[in-house]
SEKOL-786117 format. One line per 2 residues: their letters; for each residue x, y, z of C-alpha. Coordinates in Angstrom, 2 decimals. Example, Ala and Ser with C-alpha at 12.3 -4.5 7.8 and 13.67 -1.06 7.14 Angstrom:
AS = 12.30/-4.50/7.80; 13.67/-1.06/7.14 .
// end
This chain:
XX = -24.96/2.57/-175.57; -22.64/-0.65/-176.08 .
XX = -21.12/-1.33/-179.62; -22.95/-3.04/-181.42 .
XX = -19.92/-5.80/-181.32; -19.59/-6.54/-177.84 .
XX = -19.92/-9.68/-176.57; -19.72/-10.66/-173.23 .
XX = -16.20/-10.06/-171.27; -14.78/-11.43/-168.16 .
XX = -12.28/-9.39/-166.51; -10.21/-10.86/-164.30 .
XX = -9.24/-7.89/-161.68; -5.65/-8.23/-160.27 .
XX = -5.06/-12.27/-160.61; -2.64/-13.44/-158.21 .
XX = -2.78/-16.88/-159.38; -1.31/-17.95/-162.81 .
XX = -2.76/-21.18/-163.36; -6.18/-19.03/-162.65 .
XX = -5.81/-16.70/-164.74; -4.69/-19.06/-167.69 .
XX = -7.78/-21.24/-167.10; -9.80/-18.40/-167.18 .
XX = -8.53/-17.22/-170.51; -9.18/-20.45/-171.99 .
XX = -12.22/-20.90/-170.63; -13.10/-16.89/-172.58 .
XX = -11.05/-18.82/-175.78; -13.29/-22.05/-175.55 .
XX = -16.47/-20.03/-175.50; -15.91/-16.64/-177.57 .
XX = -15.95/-14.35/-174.97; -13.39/-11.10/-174.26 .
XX = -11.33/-10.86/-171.80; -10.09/-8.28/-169.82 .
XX = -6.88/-7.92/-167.48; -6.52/-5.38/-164.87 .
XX = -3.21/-5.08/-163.39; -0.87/-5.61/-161.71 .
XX = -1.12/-8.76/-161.64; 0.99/-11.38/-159.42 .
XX = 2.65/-13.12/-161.77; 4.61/-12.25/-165.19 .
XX = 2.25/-13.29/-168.25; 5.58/-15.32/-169.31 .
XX = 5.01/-17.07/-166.10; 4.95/-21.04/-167.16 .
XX = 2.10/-21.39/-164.97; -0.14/-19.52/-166.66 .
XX = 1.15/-20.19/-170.07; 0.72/-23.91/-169.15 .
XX = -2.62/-23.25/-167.99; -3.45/-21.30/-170.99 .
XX = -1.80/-23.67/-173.55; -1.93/-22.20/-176.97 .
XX = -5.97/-21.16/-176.21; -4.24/-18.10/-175.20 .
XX = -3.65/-17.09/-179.12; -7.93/-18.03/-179.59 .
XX = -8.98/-15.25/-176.84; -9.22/-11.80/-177.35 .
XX = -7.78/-9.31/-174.36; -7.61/-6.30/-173.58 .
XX = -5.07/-5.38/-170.90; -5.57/-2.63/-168.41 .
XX = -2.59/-1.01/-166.86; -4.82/-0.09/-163.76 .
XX = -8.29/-0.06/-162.07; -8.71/3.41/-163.39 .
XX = -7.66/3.00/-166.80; -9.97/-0.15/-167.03 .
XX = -12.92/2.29/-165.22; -12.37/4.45/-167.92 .
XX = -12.46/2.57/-170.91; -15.49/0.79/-169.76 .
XX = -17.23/4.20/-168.89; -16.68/4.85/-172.71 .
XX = -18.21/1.33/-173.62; -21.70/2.07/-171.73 .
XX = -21.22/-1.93/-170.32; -22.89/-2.98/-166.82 .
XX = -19.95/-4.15/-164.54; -21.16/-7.66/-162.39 .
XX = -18.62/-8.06/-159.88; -18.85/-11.85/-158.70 .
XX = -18.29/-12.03/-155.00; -19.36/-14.20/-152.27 .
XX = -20.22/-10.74/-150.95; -22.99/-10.28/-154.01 .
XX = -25.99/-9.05/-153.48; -28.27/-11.40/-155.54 .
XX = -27.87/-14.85/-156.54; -26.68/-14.94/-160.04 .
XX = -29.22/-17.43/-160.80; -31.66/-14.65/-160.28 .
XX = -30.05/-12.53/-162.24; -30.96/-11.54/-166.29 .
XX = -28.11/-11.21/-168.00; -26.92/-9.37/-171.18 .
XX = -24.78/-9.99/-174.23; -22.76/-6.72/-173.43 .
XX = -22.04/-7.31/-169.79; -18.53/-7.66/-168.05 .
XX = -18.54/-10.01/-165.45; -15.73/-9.42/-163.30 .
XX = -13.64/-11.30/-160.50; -11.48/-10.03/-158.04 .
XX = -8.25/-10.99/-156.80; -8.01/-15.33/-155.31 .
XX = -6.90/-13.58/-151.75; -8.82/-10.29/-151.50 .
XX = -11.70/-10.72/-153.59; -12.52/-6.66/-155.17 .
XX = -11.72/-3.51/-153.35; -14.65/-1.46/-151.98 .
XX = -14.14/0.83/-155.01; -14.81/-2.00/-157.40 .
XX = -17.34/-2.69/-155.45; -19.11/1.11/-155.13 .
XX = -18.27/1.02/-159.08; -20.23/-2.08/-159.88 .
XX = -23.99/-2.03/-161.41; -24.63/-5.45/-159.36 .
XX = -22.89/-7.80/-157.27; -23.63/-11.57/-157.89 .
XX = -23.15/-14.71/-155.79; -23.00/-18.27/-156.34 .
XX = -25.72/-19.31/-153.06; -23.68/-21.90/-151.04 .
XX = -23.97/-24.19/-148.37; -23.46/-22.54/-144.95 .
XX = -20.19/-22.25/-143.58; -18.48/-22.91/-146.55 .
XX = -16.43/-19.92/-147.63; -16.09/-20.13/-151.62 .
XX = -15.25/-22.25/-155.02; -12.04/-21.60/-156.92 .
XX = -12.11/-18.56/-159.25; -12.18/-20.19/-162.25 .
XX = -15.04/-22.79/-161.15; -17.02/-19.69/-160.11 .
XX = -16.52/-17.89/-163.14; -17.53/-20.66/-165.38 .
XX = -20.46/-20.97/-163.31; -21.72/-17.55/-163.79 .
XX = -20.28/-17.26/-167.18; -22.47/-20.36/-168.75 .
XX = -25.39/-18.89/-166.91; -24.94/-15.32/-169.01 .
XX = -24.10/-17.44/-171.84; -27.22/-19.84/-171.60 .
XX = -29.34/-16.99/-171.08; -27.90/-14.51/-174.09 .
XX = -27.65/-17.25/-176.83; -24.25/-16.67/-176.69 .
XX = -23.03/-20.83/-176.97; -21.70/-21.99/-179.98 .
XX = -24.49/-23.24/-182.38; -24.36/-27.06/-183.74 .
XX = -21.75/-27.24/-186.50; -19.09/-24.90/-184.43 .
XX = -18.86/-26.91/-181.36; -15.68/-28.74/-180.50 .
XX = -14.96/-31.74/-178.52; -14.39/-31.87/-174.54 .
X = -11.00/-32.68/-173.45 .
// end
């Protein structure tokens, strides 16, 4: 069984991109949610890419960085979490989807998307449905997608009185 303080996490599995990743992490610092980094990743995280991308949001978001796949496969298998790999390989639309306040939705690498053994490792796979022929969305865009959704559906947004303003 989950802690009974987790919140929602979005690992981000092997970035490649900087200005990704650092968008990501703000995104987890703008709206309370963990983050995760499984490495290597393709950039160092003094990279002024990501750093720029970040801005100082990256002090506001709390990660946890994974040296490997493994060593993040075994820390979650100690945290009971379900892993929802986002792929425009998922199974089910993540609109269908219900959605915890524990989960850990995860993205793969902007080239490669996930491995097959993220994949076999993965409770469900989730897609954003798409027009045809079209082959994806930035990473970020989709994770913010899929991330509100969880969000929206756990309670987990700020309440009135904590929100901040849009920049």
């Amino acid at each position: 069984m989950p802690s009974a303080d987790a919140s929602l996490c979005l690992a981000l599995y092997q970035p490649e991109i900087p200005q990704n990743a650092g968008t990501m992490l703000r995104l987890c610092a703008c709206l309370g949610v963990d983050a995760a980094l499984i490495e290597p990743a393709g950039f160092p995280a003094s990279d002024r890419h990501f750093r720029r991308a970040g801005l100082d949001y990256l002090d506001h978001v709390r990660i946890t960085r994974h040296v490997s796949w493994r060593a993040f496969a075994e820390w979650r298998a100690t945290s009971s979490r379900r892993l929802l790999l986002l792929s425009t390989q998922g199974a089910t639309p993540y609109s269908d989807f219900v959605f915890r306040a524990d989960d850990i939705l995860m993205v793969g690498r902007e080239s490669a998307g996930a491995p097959a053994e993220v994949f076999a490792a993965a409770d469900a796979t989730l897609r954003i449905p798409m027009r045809p022929k079209l082959r994806s969305l930035n990473v970020a865009v989709a994770a913010a997608m899929i991330l509100g959704e969880a969000l929206r559906q756990t309670g987990g947004f700020a309440q009135k009185g904590e929100q901040g303003e849009f920049s």
